[in-house]
C-alpha positions in Angstrom: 2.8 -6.6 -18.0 0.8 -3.3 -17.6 0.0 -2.0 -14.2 -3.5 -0.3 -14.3 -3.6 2.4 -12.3 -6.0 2.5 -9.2 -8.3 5.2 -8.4 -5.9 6.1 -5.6 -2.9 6.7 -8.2 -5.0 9.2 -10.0 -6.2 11.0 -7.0 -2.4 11.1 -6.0 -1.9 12.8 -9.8 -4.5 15.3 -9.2 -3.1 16.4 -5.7 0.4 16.6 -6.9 0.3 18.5 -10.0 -2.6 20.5 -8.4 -0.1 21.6 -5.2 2.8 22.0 -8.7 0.1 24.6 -9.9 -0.4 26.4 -6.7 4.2 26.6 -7.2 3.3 28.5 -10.2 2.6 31.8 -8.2 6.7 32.4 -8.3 6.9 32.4 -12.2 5.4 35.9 -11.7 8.8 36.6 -10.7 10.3 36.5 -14.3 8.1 38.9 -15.6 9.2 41.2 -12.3 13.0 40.9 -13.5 11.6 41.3 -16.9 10.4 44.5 -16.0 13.2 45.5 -14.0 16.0 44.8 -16.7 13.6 47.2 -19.3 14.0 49.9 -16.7 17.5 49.1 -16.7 18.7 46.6 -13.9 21.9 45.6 -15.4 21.4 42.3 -17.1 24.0 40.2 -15.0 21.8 40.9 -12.3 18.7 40.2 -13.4 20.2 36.7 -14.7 21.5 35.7 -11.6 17.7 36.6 -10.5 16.6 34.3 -13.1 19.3 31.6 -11.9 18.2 31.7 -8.2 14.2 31.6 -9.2 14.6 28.7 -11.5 16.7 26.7 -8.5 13.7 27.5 -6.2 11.2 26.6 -9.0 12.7 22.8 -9.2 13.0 22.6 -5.6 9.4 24.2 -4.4 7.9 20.8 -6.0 9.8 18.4 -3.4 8.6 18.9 -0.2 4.7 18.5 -0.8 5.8 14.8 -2.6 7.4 14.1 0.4 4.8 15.1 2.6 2.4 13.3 1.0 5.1 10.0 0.9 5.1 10.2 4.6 8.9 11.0 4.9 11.5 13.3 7.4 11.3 17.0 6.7 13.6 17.7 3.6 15.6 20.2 5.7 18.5 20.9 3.1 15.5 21.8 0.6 14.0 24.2 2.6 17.2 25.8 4.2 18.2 26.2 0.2 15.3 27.7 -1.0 14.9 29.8 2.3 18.5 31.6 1.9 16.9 32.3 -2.2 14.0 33.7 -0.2 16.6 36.4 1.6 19.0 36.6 -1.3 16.1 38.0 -3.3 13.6 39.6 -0.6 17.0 42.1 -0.2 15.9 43.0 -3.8 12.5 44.2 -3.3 11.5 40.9 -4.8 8.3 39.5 -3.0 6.5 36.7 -5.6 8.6 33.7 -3.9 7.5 34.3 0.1 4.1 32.9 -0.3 5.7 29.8 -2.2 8.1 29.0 0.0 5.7 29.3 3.1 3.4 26.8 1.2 6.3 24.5 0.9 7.5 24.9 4.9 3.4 24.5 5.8 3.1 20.8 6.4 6.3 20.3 7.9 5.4 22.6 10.7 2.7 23.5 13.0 -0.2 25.3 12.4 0.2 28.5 14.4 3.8 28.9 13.3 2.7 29.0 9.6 0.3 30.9 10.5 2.8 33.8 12.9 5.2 33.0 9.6 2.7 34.3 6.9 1.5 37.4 9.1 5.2 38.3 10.2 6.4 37.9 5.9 3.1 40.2 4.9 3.8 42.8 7.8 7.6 42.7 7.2 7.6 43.3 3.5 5.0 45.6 3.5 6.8 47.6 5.9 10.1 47.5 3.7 7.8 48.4 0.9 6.5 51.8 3.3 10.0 52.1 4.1 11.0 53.0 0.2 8.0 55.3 0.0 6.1 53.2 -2.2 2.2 52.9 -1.8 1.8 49.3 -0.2 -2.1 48.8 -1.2 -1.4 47.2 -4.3 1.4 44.8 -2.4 -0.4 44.1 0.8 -3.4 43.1 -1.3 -1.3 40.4 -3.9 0.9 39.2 -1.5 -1.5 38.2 1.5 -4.0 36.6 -1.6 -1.1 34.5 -2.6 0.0 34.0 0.9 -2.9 32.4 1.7 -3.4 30.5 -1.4 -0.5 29.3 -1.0 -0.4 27.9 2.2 -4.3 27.3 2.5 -3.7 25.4 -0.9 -0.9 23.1 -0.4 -2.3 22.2 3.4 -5.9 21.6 1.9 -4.2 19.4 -0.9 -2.7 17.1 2.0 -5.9 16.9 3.5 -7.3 15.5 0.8 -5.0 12.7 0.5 -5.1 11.4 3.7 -8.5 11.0 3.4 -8.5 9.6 0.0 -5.8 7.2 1.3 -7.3 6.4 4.9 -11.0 5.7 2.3 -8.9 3.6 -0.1 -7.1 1.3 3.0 -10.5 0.6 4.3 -11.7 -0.6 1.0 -9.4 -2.5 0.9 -9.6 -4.1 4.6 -13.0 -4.3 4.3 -12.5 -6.7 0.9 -9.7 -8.6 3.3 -12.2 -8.8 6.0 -15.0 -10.5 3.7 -12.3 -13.1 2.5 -11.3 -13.8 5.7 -15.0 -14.3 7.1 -15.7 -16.5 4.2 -12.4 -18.9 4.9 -13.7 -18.9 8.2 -17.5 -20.0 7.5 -15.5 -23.1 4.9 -13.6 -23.8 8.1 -16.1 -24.2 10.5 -18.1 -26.3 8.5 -15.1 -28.9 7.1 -14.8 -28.8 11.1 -18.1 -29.7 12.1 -18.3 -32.0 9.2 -15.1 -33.6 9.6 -14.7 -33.3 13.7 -17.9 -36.2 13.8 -16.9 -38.5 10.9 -13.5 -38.4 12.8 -14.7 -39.1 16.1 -17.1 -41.9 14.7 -14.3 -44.0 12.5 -11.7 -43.7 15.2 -14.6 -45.0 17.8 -15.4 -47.8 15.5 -12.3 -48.2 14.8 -10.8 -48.9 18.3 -13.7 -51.3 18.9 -12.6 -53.4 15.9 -9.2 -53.9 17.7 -10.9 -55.1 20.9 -13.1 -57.6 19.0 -10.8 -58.8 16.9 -9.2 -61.2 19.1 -12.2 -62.8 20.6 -14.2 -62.5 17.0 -13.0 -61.8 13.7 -15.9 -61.8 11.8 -17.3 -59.8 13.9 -14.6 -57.3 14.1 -14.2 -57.4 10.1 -18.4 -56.3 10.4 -16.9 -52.8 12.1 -14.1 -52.5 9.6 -16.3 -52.8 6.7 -19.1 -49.8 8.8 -15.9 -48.2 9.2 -15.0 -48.3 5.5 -18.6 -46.6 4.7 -18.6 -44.5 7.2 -15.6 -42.9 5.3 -16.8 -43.2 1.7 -19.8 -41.4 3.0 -17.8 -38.6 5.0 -15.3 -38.0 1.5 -18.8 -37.5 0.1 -19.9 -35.2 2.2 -16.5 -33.2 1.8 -16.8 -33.2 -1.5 -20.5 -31.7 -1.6 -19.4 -28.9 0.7 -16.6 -28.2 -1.2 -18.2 -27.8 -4.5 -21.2 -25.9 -2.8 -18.4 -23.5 -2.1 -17.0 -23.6 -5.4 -19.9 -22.9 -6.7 -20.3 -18.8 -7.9 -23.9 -17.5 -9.2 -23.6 -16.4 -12.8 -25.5 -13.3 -12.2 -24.7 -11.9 -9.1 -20.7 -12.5 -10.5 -22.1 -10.3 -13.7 -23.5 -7.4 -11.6 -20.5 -7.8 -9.4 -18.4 -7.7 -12.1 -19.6 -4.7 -13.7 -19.8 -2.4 -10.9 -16.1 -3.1 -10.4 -15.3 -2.4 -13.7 -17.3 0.5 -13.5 -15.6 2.0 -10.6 -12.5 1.8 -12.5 -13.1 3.8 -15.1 -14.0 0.7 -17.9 -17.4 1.4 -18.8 -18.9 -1.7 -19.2 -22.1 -3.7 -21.6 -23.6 -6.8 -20.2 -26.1 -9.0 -22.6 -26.8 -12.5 -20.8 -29.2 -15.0 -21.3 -28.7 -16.9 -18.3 -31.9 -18.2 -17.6 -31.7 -22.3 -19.0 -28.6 -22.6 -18.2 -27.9 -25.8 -16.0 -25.9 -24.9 -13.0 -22.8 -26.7 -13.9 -22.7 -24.2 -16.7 -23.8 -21.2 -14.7 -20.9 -21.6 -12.3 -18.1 -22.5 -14.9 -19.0 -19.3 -16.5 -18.7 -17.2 -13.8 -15.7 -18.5 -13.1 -14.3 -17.9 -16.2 -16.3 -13.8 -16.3 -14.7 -13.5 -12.7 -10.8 -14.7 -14.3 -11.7 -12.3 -17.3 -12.2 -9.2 -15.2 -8.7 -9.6 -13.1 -7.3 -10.0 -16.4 -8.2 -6.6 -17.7 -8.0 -4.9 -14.1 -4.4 -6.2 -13.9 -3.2 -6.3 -17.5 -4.8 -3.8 -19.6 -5.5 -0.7 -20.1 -9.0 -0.8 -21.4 -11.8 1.6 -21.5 -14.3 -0.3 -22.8 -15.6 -4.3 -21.8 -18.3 -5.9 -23.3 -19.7 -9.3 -22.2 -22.3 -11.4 -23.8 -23.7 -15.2 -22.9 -26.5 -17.2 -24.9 -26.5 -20.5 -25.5 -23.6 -21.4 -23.1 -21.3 -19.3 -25.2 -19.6 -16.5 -23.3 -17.3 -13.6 -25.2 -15.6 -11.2 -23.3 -14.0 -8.5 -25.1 -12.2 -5.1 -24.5 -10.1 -2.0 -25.9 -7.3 -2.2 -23.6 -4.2 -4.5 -25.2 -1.1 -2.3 -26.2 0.9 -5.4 -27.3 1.3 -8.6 -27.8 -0.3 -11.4 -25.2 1.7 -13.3 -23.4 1.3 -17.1 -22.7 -1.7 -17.8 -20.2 -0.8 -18.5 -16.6 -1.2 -22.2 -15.5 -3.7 -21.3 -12.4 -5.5 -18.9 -14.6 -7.0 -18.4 -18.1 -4.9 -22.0 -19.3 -6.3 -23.9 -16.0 -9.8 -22.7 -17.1 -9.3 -23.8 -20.4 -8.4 -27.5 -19.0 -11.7 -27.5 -17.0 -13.9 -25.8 -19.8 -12.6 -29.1 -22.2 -13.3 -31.5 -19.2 -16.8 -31.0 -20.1 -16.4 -30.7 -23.7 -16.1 -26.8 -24.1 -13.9 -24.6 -25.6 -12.2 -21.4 -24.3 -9.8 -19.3 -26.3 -8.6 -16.4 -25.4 -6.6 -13.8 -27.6 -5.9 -10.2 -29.0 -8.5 -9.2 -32.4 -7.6 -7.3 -35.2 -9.5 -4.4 -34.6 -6.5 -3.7 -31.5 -9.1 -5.4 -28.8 -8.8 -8.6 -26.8 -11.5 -11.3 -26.8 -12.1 -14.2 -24.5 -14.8 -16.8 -25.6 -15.6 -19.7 -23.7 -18.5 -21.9 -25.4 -19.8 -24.7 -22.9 -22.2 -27.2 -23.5 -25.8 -25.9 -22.8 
């Protein structure tokens, strides 16, 4: 089974490899050793430089991930790649500060990040004064990154949590419209139910009295009491399938937005108009069981659905392999009701590397 990913997944994608590329602004630091090894830093240093940058390049993209996840600080991380910071600020070798400040940001607050970042541009810039070497050029590239850096990777977060905290209440609000909807079915199997109750169990109990004295008469209330209960298992039955029942074309506009906003773009031809409503609602049913399918177990790009004359084909791009078999309370429980009024409804991949699900119902 394929897992599509959701909107939020791909947001997540964008905001981690996005905070990776903000990382990147220590890889200057190999062409720094680069340069220092052609002016003849002996080469054992310069590969122990190399060593050290490419421990702090793995580590630099762990701690926005676990930001992002929620979790504890990654302490060992940034005590690691803090003591590289040292090892290699001793060695007039600045292009890993602003990194390592964007990695410490989220774990700490905002005015220490802030003293930190001032206090590293100061400090180095001062060292750099200190050798007798013009600091324009370094207080310039090294606040710009610094801020970058930090800025970048703080912003990033930002974004998530929103993204996320949008995403939830998508979600909650879908749960909330379920919920009301089971609620509305409740009441009304209550209010439906609660007086058909109350009247057979009143009739009832007088049958009992009566019985004794008059038979006949009591048998008279038992038979009410047997229509009064054929008429309430009607009843139930009515507002059950009014329930059931699903509007072919607001489940087709529905259906497309949500494919839509996930990336499938999707074609809709439907002649809807003389179908009966039998049909109408055992097509939607099927469109609605179609749409999960490639939400949930495809990768498609492209859906297409046409209807005339009662026959409904649903197809898309997104198989990779073969089907499996059809789940009993899904595409093969649909098939059992599509036959129980003389249909048809296959379901299977094409040729052409698609996936097509027809169902052809009587008219």
């Amino acid at each position: 089974m394929i897992r599509r990913a959701t909107k939020l997944d791909k947001i997540r994608w964008v905001i981690v490899y996005s905070t990776d590329f903000i990382n990147l602004f220590s890889f200057f630091g190999y062409y720094d050793l680069y340069v220092r090894w052609q002016m003849g830093v002996p080469w054992p240093v310069v590969l122990a430089g190399v060593a050290l940058l490419v421990v702090f390049n793995v580590l630099a993209t762990r701690p926005h991930r676990v930001a992002m996840r929620g979790g504890r600080r990654p302490t060992a991380t940034l005590a690691v790649t803090g003591v590289i910071i040292l090892v290699m600020s001793a060695a007039f070798f600045m292009w890993a500060i602003p990194t390592w400040l964007g990695m410490l940001g989220p774990f700490v607050r905002r005015r220490t990040i802030v003293i930190l970042s001032v206090l590293s541009v100061v400090l180095f810039n001062l060292y750099v004064a200190l050798q007798g070497v013009p600091i324009w050029g370094t207080l310039l590239v090294q606040s710009v990154f610094t801020a970058v850096s930090v800025v970048g990777v703080l912003t990033n977060l930002w974004l998530w949590r929103v993204a996320k905290e949008a995403y939830e209440g998508q979600e909650a609000q879908a749960r909330l419209a379920v919920s009301e909807e089971r609620l509305r079915f409740a009441r009304d199997l209550n209010d439906l139910l609660g007086q058909s109750l109350t009247d057979i169990a009143a009739r009832t109990e007088g049958a009992s009295r009566t019985l004794p004295a008059d038979p006949a008469a009591a048998a008279e209330e038992m038979f009410a009491v047997r229509d009064l209960a054929r008429r309430s298992l009607r009843e139930v039955r009515s507002v059950v399938q009014s329930y059931r029942a699903v509007d072919l074309d607001e489940m087709l506009a529905s259906v497309r937005a949500v494919l839509e906003a996930a990336d499938v773009r999707c074609t809709v031809r439907a002649e809807t108009g003389s179908l009966p409503p039998e049909t109408r609602t055992l097509l939607a049913t099927v469109v609605r069981e179609g749409t999960t399918n490639v939400l949930k177990h495809s990768t498609a790009g492209r859906c297409t659905i046409t209807i005339e004359d009662g026959v409904l084909e649903m197809s898309n791009d997104g198989v990779s392999g073969p089907a499996g078999e059809h789940a009993p309370n899904g595409l093969a429980g649909l098939a059992q009701r599509v036959r129980a009024v003389g249909g048809t409804l296959e379901a299977a991949p094409t040729h052409e590397g698609g996936y097509l699900l027809r169902a052809a119902v009587p008219a």
